[in-house]
N, CA, C and O atoms as CSV, one atom per row, in Angstrom:
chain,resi,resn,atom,element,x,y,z
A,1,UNK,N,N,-41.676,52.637,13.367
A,1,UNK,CA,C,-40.838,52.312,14.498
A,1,UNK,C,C,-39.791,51.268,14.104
A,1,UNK,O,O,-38.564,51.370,14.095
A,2,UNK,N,N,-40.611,50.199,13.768
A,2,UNK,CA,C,-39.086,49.329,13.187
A,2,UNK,C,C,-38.382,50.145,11.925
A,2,UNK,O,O,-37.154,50.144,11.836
A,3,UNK,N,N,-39.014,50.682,11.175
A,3,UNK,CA,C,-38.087,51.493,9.999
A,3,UNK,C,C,-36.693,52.276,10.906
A,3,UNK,O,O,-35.511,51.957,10.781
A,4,UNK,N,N,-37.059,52.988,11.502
A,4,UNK,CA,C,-35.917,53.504,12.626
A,4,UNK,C,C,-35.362,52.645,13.397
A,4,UNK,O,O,-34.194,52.976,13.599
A,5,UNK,N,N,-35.762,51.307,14.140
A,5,UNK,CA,C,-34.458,50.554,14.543
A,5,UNK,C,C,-33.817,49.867,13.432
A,5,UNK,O,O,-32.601,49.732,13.567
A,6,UNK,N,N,-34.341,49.391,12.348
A,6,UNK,CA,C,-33.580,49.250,11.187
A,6,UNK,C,C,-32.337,49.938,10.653
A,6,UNK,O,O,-31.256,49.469,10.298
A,7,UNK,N,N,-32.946,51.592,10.710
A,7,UNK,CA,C,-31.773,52.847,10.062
A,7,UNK,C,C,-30.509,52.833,11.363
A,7,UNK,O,O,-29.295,53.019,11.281
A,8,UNK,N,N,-31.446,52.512,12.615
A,8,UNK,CA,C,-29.746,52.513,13.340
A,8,UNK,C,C,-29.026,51.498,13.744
A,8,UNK,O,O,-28.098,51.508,14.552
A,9,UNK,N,N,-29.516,50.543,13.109
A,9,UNK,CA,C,-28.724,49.004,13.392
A,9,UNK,C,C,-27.721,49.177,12.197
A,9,UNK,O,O,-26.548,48.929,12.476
A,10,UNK,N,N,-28.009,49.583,10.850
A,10,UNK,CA,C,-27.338,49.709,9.591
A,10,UNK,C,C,-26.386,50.866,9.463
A,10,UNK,O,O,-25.377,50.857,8.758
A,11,UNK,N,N,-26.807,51.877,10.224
A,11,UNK,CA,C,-25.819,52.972,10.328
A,11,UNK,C,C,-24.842,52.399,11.566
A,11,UNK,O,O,-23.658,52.684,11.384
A,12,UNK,N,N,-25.062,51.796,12.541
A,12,UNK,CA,C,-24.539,51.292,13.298
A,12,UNK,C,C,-23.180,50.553,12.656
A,12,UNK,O,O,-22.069,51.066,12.779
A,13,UNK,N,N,-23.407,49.248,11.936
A,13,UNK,CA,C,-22.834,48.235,11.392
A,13,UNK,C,C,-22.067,48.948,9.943
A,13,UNK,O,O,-21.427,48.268,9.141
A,14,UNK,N,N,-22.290,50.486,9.807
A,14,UNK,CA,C,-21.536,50.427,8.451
A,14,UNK,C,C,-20.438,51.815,9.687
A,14,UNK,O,O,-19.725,52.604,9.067
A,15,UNK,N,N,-20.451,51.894,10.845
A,15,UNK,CA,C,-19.760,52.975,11.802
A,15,UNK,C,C,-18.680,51.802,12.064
A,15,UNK,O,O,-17.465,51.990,12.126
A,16,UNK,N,N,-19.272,50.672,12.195
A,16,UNK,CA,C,-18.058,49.789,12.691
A,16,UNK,C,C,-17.027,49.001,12.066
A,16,UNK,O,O,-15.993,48.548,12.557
A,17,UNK,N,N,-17.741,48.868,10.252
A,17,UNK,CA,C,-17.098,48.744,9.372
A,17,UNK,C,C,-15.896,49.518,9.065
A,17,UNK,O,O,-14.757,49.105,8.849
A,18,UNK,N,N,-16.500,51.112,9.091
A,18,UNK,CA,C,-15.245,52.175,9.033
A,18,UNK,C,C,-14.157,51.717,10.039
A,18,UNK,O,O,-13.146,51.114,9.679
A,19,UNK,N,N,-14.392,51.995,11.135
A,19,UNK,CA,C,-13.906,51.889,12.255
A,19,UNK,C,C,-12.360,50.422,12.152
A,19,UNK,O,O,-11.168,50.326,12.447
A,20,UNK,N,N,-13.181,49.797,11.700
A,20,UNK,CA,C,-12.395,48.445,11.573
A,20,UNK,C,C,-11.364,48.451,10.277
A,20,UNK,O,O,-10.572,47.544,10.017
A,21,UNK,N,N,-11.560,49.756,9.467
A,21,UNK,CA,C,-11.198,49.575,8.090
A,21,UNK,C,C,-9.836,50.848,8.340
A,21,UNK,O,O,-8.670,50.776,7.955
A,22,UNK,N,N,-10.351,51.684,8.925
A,22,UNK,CA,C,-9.358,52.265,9.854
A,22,UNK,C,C,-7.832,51.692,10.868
A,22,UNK,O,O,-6.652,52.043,10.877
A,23,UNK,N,N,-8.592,50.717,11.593
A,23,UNK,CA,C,-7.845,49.957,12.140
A,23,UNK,C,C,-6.477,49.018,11.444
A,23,UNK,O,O,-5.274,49.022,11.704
A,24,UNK,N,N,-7.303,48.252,10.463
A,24,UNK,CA,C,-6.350,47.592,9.738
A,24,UNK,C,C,-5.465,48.165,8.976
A,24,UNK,O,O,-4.253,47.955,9.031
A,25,UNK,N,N,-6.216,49.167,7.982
A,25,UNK,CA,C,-5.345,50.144,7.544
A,25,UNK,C,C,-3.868,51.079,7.940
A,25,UNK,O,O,-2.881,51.411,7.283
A,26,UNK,N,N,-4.426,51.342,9.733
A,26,UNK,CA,C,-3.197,52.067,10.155
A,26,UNK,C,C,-2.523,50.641,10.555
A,26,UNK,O,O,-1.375,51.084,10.569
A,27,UNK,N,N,-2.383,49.506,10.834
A,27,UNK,CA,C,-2.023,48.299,11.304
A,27,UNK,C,C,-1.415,48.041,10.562
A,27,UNK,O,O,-0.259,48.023,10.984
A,28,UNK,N,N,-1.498,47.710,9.246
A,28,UNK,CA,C,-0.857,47.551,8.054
A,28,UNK,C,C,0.198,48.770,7.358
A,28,UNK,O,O,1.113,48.643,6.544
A,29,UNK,N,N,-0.150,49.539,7.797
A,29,UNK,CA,C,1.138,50.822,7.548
A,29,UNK,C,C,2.369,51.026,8.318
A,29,UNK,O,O,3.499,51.354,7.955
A,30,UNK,N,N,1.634,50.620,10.028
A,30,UNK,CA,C,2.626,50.432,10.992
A,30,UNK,C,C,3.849,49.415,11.198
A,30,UNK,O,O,4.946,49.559,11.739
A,31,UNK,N,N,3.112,48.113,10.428
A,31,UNK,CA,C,4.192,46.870,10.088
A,31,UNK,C,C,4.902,47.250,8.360
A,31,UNK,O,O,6.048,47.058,7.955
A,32,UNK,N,N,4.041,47.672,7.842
A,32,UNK,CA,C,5.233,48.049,6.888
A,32,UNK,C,C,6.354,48.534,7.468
A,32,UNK,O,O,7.379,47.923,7.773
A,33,UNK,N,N,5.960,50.208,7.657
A,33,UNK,CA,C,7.186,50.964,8.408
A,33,UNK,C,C,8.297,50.237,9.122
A,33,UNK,O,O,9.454,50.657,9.105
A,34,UNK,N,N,8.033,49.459,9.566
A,34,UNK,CA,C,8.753,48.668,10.419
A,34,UNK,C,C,9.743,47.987,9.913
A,34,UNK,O,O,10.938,47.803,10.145
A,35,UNK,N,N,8.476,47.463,8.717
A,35,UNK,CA,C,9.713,46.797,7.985
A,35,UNK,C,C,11.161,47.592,6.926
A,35,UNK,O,O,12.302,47.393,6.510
A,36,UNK,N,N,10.166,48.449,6.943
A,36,UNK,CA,C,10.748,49.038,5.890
A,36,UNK,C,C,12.481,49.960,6.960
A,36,UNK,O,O,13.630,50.053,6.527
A,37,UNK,N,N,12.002,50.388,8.172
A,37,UNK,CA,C,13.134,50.723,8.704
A,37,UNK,C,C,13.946,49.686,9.686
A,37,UNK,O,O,14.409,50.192,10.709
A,38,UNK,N,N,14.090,48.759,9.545
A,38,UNK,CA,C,13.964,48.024,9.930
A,38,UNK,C,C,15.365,47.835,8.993
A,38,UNK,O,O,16.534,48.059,9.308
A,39,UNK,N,N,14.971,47.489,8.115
A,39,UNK,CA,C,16.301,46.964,6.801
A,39,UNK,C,C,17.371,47.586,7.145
A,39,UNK,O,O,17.353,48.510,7.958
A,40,UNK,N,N,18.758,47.023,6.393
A,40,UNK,CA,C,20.084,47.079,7.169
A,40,UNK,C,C,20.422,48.717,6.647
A,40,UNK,O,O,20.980,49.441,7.471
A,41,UNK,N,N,20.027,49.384,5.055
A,41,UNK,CA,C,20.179,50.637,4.758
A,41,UNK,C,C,18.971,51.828,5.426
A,41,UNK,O,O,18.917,53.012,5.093
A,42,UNK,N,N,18.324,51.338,6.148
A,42,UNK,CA,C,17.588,52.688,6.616
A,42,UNK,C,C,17.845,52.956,8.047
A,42,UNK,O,O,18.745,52.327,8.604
A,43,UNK,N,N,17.143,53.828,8.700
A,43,UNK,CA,C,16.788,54.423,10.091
A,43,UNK,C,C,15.413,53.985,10.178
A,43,UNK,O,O,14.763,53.487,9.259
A,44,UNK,N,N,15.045,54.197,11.290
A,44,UNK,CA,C,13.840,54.550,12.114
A,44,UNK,C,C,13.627,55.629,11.709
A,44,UNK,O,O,12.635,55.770,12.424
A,45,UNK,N,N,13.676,56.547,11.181
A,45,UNK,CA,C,12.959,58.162,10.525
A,45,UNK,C,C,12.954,57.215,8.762
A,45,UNK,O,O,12.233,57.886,8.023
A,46,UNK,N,N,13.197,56.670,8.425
A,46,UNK,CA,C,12.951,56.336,7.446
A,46,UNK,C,C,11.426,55.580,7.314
A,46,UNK,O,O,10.576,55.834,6.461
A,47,UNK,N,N,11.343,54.694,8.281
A,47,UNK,CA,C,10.520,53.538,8.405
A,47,UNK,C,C,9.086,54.822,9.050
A,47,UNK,O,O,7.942,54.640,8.635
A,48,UNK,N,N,9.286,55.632,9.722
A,48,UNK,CA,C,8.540,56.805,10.150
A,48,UNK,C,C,7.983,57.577,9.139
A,48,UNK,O,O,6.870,58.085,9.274
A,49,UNK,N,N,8.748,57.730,8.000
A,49,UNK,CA,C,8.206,58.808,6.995
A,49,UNK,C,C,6.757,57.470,6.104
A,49,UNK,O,O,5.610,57.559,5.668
A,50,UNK,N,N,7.781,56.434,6.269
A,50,UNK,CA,C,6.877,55.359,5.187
A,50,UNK,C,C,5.734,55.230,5.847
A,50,UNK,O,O,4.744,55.369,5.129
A,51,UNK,N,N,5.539,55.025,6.900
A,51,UNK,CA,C,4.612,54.827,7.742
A,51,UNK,C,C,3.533,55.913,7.511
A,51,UNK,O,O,2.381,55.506,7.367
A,52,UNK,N,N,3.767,57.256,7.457
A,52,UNK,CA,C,3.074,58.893,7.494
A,52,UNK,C,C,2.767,58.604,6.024
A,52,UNK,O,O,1.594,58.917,5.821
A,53,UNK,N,N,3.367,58.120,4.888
A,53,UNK,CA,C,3.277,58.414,3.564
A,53,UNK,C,C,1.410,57.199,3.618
A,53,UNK,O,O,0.255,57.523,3.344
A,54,UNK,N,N,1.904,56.086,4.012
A,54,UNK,CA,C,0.632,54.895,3.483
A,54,UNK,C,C,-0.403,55.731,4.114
A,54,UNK,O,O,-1.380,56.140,3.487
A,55,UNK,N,N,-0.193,55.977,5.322
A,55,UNK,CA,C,-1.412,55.866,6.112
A,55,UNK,C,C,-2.318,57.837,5.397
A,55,UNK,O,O,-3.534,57.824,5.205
A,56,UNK,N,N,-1.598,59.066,5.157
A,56,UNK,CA,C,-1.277,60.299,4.658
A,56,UNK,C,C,-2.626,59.697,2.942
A,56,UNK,O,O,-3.697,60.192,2.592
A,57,UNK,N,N,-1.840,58.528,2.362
A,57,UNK,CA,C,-2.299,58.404,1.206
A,57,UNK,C,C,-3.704,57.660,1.308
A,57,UNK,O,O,-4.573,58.041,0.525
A,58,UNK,N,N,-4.009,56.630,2.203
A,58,UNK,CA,C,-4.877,55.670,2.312
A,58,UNK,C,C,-6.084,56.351,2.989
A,58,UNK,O,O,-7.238,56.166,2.602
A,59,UNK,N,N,-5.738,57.180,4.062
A,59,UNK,CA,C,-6.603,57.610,4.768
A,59,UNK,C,C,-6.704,59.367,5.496
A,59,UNK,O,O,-7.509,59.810,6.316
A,60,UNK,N,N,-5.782,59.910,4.944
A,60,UNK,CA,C,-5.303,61.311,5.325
A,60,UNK,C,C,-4.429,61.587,5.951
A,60,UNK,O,O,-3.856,60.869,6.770
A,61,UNK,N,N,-4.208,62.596,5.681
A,61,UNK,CA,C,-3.119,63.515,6.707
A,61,UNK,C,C,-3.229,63.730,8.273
A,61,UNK,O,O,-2.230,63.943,8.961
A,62,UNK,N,N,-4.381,63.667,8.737
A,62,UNK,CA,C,-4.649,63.982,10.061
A,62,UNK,C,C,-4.993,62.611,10.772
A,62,UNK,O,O,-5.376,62.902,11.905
A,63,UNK,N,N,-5.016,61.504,10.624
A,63,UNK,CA,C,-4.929,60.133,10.733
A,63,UNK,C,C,-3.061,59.554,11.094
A,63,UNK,O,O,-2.658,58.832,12.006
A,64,UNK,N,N,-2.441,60.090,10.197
A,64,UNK,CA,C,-0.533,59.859,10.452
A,64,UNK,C,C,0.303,61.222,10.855
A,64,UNK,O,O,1.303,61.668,10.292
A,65,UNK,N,N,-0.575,61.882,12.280
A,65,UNK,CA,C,-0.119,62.666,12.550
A,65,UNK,C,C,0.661,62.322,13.898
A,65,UNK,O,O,1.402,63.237,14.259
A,66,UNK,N,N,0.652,61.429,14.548
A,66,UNK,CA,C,1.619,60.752,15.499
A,66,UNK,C,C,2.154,59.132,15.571
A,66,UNK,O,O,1.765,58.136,16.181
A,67,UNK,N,N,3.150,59.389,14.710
A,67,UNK,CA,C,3.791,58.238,14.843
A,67,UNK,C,C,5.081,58.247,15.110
A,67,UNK,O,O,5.860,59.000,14.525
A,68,UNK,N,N,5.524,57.198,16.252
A,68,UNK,CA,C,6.828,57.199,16.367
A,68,UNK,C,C,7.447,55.718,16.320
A,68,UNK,O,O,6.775,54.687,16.363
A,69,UNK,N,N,8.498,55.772,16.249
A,69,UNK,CA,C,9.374,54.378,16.390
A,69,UNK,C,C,10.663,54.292,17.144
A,69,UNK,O,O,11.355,55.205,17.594
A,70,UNK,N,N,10.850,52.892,17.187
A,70,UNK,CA,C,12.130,52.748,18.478
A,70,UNK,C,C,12.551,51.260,18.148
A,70,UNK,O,O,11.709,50.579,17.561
A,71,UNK,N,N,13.352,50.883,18.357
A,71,UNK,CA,C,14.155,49.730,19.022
A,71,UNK,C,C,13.832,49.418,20.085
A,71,UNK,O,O,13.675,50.106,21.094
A,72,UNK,N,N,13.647,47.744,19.819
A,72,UNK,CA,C,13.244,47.306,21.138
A,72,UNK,C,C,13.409,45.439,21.033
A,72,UNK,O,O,14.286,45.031,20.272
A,73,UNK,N,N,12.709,44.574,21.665
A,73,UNK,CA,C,12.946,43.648,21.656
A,73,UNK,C,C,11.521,43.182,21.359
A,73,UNK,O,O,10.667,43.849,21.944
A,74,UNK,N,N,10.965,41.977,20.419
A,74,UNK,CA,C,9.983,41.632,20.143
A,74,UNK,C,C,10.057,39.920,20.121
A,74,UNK,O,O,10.431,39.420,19.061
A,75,UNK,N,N,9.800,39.238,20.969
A,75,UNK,CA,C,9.435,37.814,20.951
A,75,UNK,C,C,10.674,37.294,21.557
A,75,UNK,O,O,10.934,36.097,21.435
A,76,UNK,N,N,11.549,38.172,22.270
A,76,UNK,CA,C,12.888,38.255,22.452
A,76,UNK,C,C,14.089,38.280,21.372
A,76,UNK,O,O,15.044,37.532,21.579
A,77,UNK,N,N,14.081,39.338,19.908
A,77,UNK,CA,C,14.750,39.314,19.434
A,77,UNK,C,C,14.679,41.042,18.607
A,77,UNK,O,O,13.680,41.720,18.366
A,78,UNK,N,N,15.814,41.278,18.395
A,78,UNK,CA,C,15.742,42.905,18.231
A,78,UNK,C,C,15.621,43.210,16.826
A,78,UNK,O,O,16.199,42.832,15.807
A,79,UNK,N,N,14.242,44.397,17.226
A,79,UNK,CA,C,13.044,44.775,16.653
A,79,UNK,C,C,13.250,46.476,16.288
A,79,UNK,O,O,13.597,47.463,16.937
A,80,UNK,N,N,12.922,46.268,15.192
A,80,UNK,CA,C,12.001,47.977,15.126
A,80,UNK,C,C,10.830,48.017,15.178
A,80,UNK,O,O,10.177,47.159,14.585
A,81,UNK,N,N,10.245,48.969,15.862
A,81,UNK,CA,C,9.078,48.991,16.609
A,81,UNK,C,C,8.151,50.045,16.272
A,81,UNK,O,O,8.491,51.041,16.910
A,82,UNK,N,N,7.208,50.266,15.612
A,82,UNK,CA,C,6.654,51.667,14.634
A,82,UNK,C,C,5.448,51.866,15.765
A,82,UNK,O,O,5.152,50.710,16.068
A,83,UNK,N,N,4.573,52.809,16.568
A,83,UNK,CA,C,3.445,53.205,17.109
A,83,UNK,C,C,2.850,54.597,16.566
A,83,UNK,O,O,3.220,55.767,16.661
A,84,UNK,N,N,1.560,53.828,15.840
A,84,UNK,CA,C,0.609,55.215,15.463
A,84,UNK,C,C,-0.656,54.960,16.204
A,84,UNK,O,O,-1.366,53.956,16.259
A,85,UNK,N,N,-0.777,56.434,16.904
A,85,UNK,CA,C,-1.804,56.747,17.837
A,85,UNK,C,C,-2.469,57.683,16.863
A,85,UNK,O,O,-1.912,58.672,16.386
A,86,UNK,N,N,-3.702,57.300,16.601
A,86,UNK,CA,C,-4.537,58.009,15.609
A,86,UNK,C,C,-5.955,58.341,15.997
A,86,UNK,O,O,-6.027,57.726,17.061
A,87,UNK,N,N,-6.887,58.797,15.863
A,87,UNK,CA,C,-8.305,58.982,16.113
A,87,UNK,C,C,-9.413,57.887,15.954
A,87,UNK,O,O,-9.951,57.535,14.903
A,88,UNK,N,N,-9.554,57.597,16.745
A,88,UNK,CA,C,-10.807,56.633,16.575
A,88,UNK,C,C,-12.292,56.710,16.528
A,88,UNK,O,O,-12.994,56.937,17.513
A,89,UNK,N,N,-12.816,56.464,15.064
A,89,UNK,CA,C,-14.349,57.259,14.454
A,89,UNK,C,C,-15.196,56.167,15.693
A,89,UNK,O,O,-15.108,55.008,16.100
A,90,UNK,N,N,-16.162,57.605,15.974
A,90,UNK,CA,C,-17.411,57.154,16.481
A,90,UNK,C,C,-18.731,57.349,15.798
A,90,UNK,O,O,-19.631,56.550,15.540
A,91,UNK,N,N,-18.608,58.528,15.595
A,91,UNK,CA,C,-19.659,59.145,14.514
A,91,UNK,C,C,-19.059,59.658,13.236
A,91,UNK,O,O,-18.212,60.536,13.074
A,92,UNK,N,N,-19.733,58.861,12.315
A,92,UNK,CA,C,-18.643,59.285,11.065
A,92,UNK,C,C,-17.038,59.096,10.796
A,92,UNK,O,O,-16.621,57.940,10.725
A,93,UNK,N,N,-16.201,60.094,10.658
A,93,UNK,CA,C,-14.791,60.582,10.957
A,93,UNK,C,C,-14.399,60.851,12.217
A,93,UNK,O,O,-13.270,60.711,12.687
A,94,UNK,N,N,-15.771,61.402,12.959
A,94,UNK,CA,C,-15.297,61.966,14.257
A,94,UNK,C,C,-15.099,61.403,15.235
A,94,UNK,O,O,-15.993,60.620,15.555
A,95,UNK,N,N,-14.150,61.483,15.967
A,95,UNK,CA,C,-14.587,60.615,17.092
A,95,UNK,C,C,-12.926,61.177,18.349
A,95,UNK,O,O,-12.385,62.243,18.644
A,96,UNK,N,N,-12.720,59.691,18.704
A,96,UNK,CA,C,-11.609,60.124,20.041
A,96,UNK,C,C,-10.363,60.220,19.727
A,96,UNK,O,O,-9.722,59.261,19.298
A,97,UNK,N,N,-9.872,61.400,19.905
A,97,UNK,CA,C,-8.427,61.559,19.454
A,97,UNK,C,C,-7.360,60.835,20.589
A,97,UNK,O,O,-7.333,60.667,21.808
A,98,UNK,N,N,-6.391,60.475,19.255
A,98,UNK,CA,C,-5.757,59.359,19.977
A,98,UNK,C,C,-6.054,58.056,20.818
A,98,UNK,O,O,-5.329,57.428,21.590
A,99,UNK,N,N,-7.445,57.842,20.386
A,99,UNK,CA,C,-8.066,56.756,20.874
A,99,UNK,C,C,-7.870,55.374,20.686
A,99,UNK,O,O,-8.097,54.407,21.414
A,100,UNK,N,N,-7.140,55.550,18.935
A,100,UNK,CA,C,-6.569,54.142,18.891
A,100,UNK,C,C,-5.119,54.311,18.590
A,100,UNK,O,O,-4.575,55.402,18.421
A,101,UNK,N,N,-4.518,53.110,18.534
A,101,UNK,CA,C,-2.610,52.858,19.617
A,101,UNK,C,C,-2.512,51.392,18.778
A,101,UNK,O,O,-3.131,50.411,19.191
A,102,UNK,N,N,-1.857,51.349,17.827
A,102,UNK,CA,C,-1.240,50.031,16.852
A,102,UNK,C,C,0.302,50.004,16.627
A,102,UNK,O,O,0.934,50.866,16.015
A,103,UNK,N,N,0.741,49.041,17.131
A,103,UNK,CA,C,2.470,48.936,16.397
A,103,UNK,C,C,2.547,47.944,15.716
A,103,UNK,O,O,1.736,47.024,15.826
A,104,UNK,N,N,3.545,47.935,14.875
A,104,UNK,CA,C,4.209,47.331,13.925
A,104,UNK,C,C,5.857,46.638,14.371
A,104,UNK,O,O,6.857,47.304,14.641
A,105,UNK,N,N,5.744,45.145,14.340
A,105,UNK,CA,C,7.190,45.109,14.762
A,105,UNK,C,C,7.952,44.626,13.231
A,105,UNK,O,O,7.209,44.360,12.285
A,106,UNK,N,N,9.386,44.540,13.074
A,106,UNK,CA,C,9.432,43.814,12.143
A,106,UNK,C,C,11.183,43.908,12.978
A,106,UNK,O,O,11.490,44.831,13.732
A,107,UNK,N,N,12.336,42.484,12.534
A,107,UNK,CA,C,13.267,42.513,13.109
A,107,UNK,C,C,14.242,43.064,12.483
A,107,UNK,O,O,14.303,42.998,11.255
A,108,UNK,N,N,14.757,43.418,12.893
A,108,UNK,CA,C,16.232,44.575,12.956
A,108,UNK,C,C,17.182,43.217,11.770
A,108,UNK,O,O,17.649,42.118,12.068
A,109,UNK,N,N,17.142,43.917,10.510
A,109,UNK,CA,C,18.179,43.682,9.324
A,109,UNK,C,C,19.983,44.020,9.903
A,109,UNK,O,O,20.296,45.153,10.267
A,110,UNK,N,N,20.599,43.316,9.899
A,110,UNK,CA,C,22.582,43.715,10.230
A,110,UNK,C,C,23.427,43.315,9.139
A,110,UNK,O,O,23.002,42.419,8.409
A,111,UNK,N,N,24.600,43.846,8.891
A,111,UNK,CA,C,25.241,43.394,7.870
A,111,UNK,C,C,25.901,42.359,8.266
A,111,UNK,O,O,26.358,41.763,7.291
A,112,UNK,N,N,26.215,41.770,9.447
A,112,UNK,CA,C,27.119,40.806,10.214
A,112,UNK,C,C,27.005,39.641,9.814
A,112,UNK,O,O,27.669,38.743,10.332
């Protein structure tokens, strides 16, 4: 009996590890992107592809299958703005699609 609350406290704690490793991961792809389109020579489809490429390489293809970006204002100063809505593991890989929602801001580069 304790052998089994043992196995699901540990399977538990290594579900939330993923989970969290997931998180940062797309978090950290999303502020790249940002930054990266963000700069005075790119677009927002630029900073979008970079974004699909980290997250595509780090964690799969079906993980950077919705991301978008925009212009906007961040702390009151103008921003590119990256959002990936990705799946969030419950069991294993599997879990709620589109369950988790991370942006990336980084501020808008000008030649002025």
């Amino acid at each position: 009996m304790v052998g089994a609350l043992l196995t699901v406290l540990t399977l538990s704690v290594i579900q939330l590890g993923l989970a969290l490793h997931i998180r940062n991961t797309v978090t950290d792809a999303a502020a790249e992107g940002a930054r990266f389109g963000a700069l005075a020579d790119n677009t927002l489809a630029d900073g979008v592809e970079r974004t699909r490429d980290l997250i595509a390489t780090a964690l799969g293809a079906g993980y950077a299958q919705d991301v978008t970006a925009s212009y906007g204002s961040y702390l009151g100063h103008p921003a590119a703005i990256v959002t990936v809505r990705t799946p969030l593991p419950l069991i294993g890989l599997v879990g709620i699609d589109r369950g988790l929602e991370v942006e990336g801001h980084a501020a808008v580069e000008t030649l002025d």
